[in-house]
LUMKOL-19630 format. One line per 3 residues: number of its first residue (from 1); their letters; for each residue x, y negated, z negated of N, C-alpha, C. Coordinates in Angstrom, 1 decimal, m for minus. Example, Ala and Ser with C-alpha at 12.3 -4.5 7.8 and 13.67 -1.06 7.14 Angstrom:
BEGIN
1> AS> 13.2,5.7,m7.8,12.3,4.5,m7.8,13.2,3.3,m7.8; 12.8,2.2,m7.1,13.7,1.1,m7.1,12.9,0.0,m7.9
//
This chain:
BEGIN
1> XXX> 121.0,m87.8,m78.9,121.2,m86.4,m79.3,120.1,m85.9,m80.2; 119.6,m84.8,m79.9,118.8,m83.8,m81.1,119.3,m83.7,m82.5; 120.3,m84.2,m82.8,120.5,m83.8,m83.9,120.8,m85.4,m85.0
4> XXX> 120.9,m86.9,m84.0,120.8,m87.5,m84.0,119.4,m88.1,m84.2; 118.3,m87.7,m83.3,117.0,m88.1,m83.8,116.3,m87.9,m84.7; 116.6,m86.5,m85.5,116.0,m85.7,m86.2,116.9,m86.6,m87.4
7> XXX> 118.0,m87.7,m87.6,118.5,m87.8,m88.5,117.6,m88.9,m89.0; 117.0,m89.7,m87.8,116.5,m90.6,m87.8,115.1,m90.6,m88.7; 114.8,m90.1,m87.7,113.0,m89.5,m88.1,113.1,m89.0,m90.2
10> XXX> 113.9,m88.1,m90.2,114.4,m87.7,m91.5,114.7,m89.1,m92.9; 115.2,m90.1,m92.1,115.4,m91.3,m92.9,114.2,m91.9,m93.0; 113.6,m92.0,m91.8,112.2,m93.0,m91.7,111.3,m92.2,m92.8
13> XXX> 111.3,m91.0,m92.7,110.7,m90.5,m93.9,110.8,m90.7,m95.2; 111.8,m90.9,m95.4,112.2,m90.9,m96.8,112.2,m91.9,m97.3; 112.2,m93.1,m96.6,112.0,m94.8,m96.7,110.5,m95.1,m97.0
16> XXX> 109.9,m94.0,m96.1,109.0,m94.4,m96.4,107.9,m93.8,m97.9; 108.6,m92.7,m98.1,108.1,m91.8,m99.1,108.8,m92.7,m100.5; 110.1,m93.5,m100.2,110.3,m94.1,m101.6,109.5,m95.5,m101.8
19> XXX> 109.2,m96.1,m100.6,108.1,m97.1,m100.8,106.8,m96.5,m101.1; 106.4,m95.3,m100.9,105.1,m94.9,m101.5,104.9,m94.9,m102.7; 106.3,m94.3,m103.4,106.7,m94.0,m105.0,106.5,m95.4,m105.2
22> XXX> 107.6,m95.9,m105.0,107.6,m97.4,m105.4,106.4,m98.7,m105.4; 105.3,m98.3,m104.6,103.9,m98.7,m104.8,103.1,m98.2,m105.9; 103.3,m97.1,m105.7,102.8,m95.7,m106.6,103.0,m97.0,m108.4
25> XXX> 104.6,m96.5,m108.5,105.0,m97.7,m109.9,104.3,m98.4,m110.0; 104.9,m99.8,m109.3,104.4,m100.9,m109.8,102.9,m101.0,m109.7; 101.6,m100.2,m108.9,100.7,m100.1,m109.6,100.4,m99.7,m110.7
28> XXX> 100.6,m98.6,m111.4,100.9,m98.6,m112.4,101.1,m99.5,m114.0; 102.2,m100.0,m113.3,102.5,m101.1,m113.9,101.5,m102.3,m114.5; 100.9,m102.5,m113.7,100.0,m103.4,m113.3,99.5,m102.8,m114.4
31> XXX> 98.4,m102.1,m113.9,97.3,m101.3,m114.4,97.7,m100.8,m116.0; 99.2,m101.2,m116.8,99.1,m101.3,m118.0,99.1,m102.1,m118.5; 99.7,m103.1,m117.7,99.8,m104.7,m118.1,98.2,m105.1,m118.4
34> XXX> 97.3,m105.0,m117.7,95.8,m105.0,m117.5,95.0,m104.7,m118.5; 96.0,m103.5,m119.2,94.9,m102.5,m120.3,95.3,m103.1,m121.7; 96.9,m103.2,m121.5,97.1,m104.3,m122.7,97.0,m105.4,m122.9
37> XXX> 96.5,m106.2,m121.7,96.1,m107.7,m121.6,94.7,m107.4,m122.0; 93.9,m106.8,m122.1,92.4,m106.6,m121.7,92.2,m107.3,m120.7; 92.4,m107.4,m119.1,92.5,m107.7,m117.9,91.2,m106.5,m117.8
40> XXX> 90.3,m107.2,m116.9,89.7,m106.2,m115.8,90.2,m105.7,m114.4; 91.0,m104.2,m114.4,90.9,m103.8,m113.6,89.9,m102.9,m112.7; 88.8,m102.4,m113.4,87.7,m102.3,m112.4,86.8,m103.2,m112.6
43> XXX> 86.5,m103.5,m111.2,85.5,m104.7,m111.2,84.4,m105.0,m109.7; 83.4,m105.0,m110.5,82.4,m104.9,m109.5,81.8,m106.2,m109.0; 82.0,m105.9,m107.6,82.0,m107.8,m106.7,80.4,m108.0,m106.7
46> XXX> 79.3,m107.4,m106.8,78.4,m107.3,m106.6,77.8,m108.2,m107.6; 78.4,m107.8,m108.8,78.2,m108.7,m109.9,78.8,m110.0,m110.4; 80.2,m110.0,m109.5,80.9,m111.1,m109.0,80.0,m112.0,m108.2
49> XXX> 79.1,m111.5,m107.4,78.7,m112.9,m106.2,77.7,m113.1,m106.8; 76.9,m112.4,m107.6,75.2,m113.0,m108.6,75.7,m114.0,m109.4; 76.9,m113.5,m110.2,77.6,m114.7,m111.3,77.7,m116.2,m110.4
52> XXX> 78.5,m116.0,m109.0,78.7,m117.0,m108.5,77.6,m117.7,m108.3; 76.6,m117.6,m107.6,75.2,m117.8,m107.6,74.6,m118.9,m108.7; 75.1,m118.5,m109.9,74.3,m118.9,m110.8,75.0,m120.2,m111.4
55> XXX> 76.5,m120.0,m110.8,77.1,m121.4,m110.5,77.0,m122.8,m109.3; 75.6,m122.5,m109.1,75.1,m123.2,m107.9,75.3,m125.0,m108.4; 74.6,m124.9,m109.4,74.8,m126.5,m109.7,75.9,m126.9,m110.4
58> XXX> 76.9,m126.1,m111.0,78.3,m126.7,m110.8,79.0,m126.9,m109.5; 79.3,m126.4,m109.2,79.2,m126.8,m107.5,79.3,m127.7,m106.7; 77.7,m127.8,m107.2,77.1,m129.3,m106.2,77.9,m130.5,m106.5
61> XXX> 78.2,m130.0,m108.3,78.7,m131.3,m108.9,79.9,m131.5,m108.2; 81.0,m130.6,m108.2,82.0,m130.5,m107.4,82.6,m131.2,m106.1; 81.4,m130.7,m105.7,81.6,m131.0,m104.1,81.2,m132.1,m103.8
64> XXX> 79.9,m133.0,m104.4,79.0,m133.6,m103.6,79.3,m135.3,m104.7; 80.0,m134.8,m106.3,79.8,m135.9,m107.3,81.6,m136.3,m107.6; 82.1,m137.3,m107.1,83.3,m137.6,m107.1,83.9,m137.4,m108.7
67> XXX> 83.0,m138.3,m109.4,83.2,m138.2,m110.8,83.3,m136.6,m111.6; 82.5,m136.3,m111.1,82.6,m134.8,m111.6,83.8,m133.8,m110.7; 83.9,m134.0,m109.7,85.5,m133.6,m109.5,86.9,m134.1,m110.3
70> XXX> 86.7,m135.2,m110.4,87.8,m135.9,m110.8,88.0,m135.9,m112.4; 87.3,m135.4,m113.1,87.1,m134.6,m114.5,87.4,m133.2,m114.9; 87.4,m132.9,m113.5,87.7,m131.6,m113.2,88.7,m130.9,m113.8
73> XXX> 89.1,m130.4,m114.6,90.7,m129.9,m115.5,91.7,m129.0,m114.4; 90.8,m128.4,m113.2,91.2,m127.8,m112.1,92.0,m128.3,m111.2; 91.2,m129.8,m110.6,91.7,m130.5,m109.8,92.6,m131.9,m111.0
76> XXX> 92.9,m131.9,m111.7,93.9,m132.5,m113.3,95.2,m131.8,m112.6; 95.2,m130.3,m112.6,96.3,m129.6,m112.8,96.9,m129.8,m111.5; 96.4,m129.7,m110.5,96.5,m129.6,m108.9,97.3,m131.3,m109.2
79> XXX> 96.7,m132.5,m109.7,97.0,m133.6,m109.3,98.3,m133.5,m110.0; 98.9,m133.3,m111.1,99.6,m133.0,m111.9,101.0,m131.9,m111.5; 100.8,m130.7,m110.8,101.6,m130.6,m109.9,102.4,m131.0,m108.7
82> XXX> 101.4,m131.4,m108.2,101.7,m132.6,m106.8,103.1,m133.3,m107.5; 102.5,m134.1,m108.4,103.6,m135.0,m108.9,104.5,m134.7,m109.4; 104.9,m133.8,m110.1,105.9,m132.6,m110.9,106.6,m132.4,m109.3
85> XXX> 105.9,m131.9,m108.2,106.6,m131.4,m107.2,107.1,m132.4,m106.3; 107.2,m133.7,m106.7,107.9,m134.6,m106.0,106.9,m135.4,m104.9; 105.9,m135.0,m104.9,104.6,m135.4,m103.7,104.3,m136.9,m103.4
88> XXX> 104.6,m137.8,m104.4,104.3,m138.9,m104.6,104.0,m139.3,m105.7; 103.8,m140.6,m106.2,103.1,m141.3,m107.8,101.7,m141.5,m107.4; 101.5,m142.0,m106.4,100.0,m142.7,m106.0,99.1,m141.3,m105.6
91> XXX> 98.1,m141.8,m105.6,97.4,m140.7,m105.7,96.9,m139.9,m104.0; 96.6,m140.7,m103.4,96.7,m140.7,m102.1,97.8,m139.9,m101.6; 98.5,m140.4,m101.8,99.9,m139.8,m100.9,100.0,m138.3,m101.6
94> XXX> 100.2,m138.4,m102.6,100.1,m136.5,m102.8,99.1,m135.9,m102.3; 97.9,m136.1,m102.2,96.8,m135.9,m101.2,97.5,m135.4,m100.4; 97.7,m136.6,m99.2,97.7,m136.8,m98.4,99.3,m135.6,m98.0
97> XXX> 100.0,m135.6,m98.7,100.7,m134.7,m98.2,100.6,m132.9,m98.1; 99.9,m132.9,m99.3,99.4,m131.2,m99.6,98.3,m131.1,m98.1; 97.7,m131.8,m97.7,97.0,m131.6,m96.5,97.9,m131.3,m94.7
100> XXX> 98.9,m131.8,m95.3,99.6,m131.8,m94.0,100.6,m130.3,m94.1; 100.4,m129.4,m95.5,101.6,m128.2,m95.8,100.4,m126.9,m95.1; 101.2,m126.2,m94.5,100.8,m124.6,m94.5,100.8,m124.4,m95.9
103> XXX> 100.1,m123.0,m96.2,99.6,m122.6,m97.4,100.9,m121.9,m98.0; 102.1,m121.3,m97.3,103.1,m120.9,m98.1,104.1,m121.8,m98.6; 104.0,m123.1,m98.0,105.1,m124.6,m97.9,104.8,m125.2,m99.2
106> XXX> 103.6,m124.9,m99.9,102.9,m126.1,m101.1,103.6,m125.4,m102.1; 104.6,m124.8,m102.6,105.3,m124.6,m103.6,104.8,m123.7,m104.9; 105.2,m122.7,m105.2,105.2,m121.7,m106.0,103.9,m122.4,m107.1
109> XXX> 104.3,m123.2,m107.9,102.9,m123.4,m108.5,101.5,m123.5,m108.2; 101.6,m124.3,m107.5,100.5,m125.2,m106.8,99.9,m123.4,m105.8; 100.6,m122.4,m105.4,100.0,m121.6,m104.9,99.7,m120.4,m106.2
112> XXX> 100.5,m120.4,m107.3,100.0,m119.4,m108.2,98.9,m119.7,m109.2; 98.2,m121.3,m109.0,97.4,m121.1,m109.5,96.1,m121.5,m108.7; 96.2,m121.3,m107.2,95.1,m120.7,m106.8,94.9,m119.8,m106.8
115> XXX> 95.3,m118.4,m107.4,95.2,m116.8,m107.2,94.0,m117.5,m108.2; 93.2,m116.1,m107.8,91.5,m116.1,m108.9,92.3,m115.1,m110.0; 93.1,m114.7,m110.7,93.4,m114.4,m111.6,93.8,m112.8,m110.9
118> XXX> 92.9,m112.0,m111.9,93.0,m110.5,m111.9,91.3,m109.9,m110.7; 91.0,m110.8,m110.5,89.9,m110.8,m109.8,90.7,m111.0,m108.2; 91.9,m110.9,m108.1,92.8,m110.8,m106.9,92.4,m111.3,m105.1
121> XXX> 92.8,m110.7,m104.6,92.6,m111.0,m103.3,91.2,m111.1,m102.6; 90.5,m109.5,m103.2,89.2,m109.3,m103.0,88.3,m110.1,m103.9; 88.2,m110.8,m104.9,88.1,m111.5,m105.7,87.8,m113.2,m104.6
124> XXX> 88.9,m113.4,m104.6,89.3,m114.6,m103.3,88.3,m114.6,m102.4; 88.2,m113.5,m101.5,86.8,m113.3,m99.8,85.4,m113.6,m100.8; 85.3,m113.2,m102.2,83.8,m112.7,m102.1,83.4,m114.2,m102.9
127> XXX> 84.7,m114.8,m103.6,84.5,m116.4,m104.3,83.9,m117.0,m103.0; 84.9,m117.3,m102.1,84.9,m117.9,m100.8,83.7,m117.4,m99.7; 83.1,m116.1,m99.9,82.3,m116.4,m98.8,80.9,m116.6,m99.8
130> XXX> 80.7,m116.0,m101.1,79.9,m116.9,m101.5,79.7,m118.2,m101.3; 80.7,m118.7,m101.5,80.6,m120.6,m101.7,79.8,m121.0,m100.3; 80.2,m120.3,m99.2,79.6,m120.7,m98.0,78.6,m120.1,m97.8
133> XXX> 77.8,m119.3,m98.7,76.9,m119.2,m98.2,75.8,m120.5,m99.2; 76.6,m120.9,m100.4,75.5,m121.3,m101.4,75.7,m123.3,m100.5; 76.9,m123.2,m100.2,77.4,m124.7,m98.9,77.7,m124.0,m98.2
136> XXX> 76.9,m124.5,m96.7,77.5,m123.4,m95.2,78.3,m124.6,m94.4; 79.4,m124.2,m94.4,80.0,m125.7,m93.7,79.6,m126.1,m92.3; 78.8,m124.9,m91.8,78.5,m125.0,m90.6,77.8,m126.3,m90.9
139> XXX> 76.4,m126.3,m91.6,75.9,m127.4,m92.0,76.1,m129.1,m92.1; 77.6,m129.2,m92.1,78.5,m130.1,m92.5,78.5,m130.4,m94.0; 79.5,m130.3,m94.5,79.4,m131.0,m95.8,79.8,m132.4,m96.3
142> XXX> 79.5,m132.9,m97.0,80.2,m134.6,m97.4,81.5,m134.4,m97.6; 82.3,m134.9,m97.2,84.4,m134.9,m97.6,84.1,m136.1,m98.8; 83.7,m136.9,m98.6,83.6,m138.5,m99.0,84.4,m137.9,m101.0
145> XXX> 83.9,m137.0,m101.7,84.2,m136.5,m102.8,85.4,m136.3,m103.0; 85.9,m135.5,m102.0,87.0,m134.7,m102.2,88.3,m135.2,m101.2; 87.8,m136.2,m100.5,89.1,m136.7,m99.3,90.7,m137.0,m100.0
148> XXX> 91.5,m137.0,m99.4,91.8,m136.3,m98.3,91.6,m135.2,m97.7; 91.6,m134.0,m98.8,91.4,m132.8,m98.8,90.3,m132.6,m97.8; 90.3,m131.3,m96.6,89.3,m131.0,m96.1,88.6,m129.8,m96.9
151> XXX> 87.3,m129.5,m96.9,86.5,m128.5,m97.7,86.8,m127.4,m97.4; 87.5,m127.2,m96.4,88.6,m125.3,m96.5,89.8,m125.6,m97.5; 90.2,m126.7,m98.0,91.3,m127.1,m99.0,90.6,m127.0,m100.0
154> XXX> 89.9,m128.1,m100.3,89.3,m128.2,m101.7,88.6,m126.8,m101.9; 88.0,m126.2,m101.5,87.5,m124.9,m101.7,88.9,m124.1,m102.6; 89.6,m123.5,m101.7,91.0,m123.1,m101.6,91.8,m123.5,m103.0
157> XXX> 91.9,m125.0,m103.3,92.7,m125.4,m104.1,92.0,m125.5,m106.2; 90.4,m126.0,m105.2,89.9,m126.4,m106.5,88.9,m125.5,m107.1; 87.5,m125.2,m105.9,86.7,m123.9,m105.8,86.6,m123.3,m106.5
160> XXX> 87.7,m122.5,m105.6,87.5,m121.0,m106.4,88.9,m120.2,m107.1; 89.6,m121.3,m108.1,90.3,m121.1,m109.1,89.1,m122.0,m110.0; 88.5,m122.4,m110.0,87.7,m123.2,m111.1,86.4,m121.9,m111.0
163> XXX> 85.7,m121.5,m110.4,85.3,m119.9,m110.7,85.6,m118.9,m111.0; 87.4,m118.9,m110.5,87.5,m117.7,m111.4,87.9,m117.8,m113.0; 88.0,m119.0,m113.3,88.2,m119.4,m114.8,86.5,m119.5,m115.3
166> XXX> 85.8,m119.9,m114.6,84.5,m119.4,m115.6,84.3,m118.1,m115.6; 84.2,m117.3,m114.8,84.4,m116.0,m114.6,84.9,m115.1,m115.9; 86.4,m115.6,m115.7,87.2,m115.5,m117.3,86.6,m115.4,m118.1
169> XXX> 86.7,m116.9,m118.2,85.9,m117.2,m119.7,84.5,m116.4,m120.4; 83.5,m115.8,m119.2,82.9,m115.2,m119.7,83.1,m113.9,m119.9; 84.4,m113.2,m118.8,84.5,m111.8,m119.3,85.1,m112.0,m120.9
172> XXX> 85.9,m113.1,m121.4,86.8,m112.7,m122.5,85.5,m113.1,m123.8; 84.4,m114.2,m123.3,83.5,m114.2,m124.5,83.1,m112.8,m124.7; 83.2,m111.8,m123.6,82.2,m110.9,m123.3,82.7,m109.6,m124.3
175> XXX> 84.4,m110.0,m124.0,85.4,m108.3,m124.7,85.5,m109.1,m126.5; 85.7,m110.1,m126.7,86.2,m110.4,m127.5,84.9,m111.3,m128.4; 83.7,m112.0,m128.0,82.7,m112.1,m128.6,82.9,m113.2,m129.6
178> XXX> 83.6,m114.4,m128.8,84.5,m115.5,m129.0,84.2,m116.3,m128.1; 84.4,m117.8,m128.4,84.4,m118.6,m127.3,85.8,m118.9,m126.6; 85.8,m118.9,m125.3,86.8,m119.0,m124.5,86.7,m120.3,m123.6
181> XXX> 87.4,m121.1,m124.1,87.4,m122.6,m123.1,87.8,m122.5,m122.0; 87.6,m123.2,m120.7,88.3,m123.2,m119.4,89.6,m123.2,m119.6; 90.5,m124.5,m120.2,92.0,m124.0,m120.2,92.1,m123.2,m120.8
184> XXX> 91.9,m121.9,m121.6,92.0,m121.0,m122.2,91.9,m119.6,m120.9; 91.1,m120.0,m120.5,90.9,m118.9,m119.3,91.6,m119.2,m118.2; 91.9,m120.4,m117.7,93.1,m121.1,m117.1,94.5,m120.4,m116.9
187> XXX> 95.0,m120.2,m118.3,96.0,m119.2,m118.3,96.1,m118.2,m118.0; 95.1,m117.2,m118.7,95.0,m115.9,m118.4,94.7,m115.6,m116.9; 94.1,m116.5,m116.0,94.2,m116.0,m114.7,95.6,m116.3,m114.1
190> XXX> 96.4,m118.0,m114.5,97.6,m117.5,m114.2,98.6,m116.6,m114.4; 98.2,m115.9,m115.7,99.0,m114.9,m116.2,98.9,m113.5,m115.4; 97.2,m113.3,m114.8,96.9,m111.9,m114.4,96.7,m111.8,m112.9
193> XXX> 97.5,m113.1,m112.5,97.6,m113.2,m110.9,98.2,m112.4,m110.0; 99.3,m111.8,m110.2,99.9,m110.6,m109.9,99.6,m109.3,m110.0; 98.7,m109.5,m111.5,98.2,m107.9,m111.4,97.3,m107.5,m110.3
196> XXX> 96.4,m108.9,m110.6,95.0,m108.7,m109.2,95.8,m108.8,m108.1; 96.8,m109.2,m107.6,97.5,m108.9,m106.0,97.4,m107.1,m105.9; 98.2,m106.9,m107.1,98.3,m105.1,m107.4,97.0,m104.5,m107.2
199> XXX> 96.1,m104.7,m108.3,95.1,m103.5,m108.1,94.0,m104.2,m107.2; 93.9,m105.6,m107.0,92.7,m105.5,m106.5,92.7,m106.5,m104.9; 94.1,m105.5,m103.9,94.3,m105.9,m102.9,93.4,m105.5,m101.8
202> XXX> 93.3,m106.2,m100.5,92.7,m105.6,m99.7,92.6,m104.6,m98.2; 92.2,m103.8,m98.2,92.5,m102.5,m97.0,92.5,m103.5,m95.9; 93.3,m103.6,m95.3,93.2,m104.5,m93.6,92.9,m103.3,m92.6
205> XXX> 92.8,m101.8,m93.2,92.5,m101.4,m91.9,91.4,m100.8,m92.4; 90.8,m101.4,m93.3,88.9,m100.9,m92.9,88.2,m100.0,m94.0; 89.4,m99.3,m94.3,89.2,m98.1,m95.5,88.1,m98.0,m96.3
208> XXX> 88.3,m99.4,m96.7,87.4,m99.6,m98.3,86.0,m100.1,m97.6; 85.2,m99.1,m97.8,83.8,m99.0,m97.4,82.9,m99.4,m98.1; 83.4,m99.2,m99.6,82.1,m100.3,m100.1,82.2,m101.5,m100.4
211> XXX> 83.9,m101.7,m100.3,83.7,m103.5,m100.4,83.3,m104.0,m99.2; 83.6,m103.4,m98.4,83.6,m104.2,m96.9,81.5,m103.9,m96.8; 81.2,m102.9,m97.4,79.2,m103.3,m97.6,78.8,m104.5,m97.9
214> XXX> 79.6,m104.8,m99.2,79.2,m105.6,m100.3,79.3,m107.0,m99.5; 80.8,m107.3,m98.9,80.8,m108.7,m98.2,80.1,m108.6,m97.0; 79.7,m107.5,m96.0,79.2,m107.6,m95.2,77.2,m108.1,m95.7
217> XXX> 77.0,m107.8,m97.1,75.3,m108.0,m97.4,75.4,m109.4,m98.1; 76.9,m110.4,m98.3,76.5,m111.4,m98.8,77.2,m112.4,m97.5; 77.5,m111.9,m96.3,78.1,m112.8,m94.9,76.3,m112.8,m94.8
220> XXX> 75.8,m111.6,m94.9,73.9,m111.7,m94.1,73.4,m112.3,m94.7; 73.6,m112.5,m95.8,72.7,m113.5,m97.1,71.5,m112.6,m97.2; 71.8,m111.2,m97.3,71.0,m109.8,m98.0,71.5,m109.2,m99.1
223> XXX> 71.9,m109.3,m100.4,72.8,m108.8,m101.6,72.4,m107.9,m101.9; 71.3,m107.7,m101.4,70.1,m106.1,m102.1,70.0,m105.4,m100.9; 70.0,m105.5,m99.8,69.6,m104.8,m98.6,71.2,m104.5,m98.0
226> XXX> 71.0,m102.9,m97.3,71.7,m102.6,m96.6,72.1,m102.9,m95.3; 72.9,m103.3,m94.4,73.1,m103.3,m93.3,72.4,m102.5,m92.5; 71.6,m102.7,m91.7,70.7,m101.5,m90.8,72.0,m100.3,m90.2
229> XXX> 71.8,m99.0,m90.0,73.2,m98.0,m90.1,73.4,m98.7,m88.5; 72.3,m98.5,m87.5,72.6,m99.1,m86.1,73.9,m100.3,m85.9; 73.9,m100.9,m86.9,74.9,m102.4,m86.8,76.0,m102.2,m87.8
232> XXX> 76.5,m100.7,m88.0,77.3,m100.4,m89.6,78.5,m100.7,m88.4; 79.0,m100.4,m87.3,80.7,m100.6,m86.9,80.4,m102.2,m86.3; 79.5,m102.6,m85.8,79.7,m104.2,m85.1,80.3,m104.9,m86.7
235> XXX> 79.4,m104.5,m87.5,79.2,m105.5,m88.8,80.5,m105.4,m89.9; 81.7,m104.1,m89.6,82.8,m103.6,m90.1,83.8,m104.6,m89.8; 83.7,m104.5,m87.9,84.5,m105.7,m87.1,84.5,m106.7,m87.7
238> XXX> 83.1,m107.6,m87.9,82.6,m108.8,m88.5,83.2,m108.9,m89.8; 83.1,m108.1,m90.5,83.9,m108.2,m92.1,85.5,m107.9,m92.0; 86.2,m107.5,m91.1,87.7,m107.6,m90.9,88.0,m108.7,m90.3
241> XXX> 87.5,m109.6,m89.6,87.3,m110.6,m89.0,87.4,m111.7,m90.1; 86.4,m111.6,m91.0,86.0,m112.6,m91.9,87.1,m112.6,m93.1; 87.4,m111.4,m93.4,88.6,m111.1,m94.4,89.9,m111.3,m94.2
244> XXX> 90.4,m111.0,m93.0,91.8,m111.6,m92.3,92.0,m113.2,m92.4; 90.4,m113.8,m91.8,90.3,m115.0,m92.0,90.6,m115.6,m93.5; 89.6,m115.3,m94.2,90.0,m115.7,m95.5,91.4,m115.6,m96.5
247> XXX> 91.9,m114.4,m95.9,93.2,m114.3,m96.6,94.4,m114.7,m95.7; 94.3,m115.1,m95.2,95.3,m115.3,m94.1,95.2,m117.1,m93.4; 93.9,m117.8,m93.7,94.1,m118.9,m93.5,95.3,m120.0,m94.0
250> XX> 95.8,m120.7,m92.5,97.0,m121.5,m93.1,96.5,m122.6,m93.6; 95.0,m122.9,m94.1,94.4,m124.0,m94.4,94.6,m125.7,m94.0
//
């Protein structure tokens, strides 16, 4: 009935107008939690992936020097959860089981403190496709450091929550003109993990044009150079492609 669809359509509306409000809020929200945390909510990835850059030889240590993983206060906490979450005593077997979970199965901690803090989702692609461009896995990388874990894990788990605490650390030396220790900055990204889901989420349908520039000139391994305009919609695809991927991997 006509008067029956129009009731419909009329609701879908309004459902959908109170979830706009209701996004509307809790951004908001966010965005004062941020100003009274002194959280960065604007934030430029550009100067995100130079920083990363310059973490080249932490890194190496990471990935390539067992010892220096295993010192790691990142991959401490990771091991440290495991066990808290019932995973095993030995050390292997907690391994060995976080390798066998989908990314939503590994339990509320162990995933809230992978978020990169307030540095959020978009935060996440630009840690992550840095890292491969500075290690291209295509390349192959050594596991021998980090085994069980495969290097889309360890990235994932250890990576790039251990960047965005340097990250931290130097924005808070930076507001506050203080030294800021890794566990110190540790927290505050677990604390500002939600906000960065809030403000610094990512457009899946393409919208955001100059972040999708910015990852599409560090996928090229060009940070300074534009996309030629000829290759601006192939190279869009290419960066929705790469971003779905990254946020969406069941690792």
């Amino acid at each position: 009935m006509p008067g029956g669809e129009f009731t419909c359509q009329t609701l879908k509306l309004e459902m959908e107008l109170c979830a706009a409000i209701q996004s509307d809020l809790q951004h908001d929200r966010y965005l004062q939690s941020a100003y009274d945390n002194r959280w960065l909510s604007q934030i430029n990835y550009f100067t995100v992936h130079h920083s990363v850059l310059k973490l080249e030889p932490d890194l190496h240590q990471l990935i390539f020097d067992k010892a220096a993983k295993d010192e790691c206060f990142i991959y401490q906490t990771l091991l440290n959860d495991l066990l808290e979450q019932g995973y095993g005593v030995k050390l292997d077997k907690q391994l060995a089981f976080l390798t066998c979970l989908k990314i939503f199965d590994i339990g509320r901690p162990i995933f809230n403190k992978a978020r990169p803090g307030y540095y959020g989702p978009k935060g996440s692609v630009v840690l992550h496709a840095t890292i491969n461009q500075l290690f291209d896995p295509q390349q192959g990388i050594p596991t021998e450091a980090f085994a069980p874990l495969s290097y889309e894990q360890y990235t994932y788990f250890v990576l790039i929550p251990y960047i965005a605490c340097q990250l931290i650390a130097d924005d808070q030396r930076f507001m506050d003109n203080q030294t800021c220790m890794l566990q110190q900055a540790f927290k505050v990204m677990v604390a500002s993990a939600d906000a960065g889901d809030a403000l610094q989420g990512i457009d899946e349908e393409g919208k955001d044009e100059r972040f999708d520039d910015i990852l599409m000139k560090i996928m090229l391994k060009q940070p300074t150079a534009l996309a030629p305009p000829s290759q601006q919609g192939k190279g869009s695809k290419k960066v929705r492609l790469m971003i779905s991927y990254f946020s969406k991997s069941s690792l």
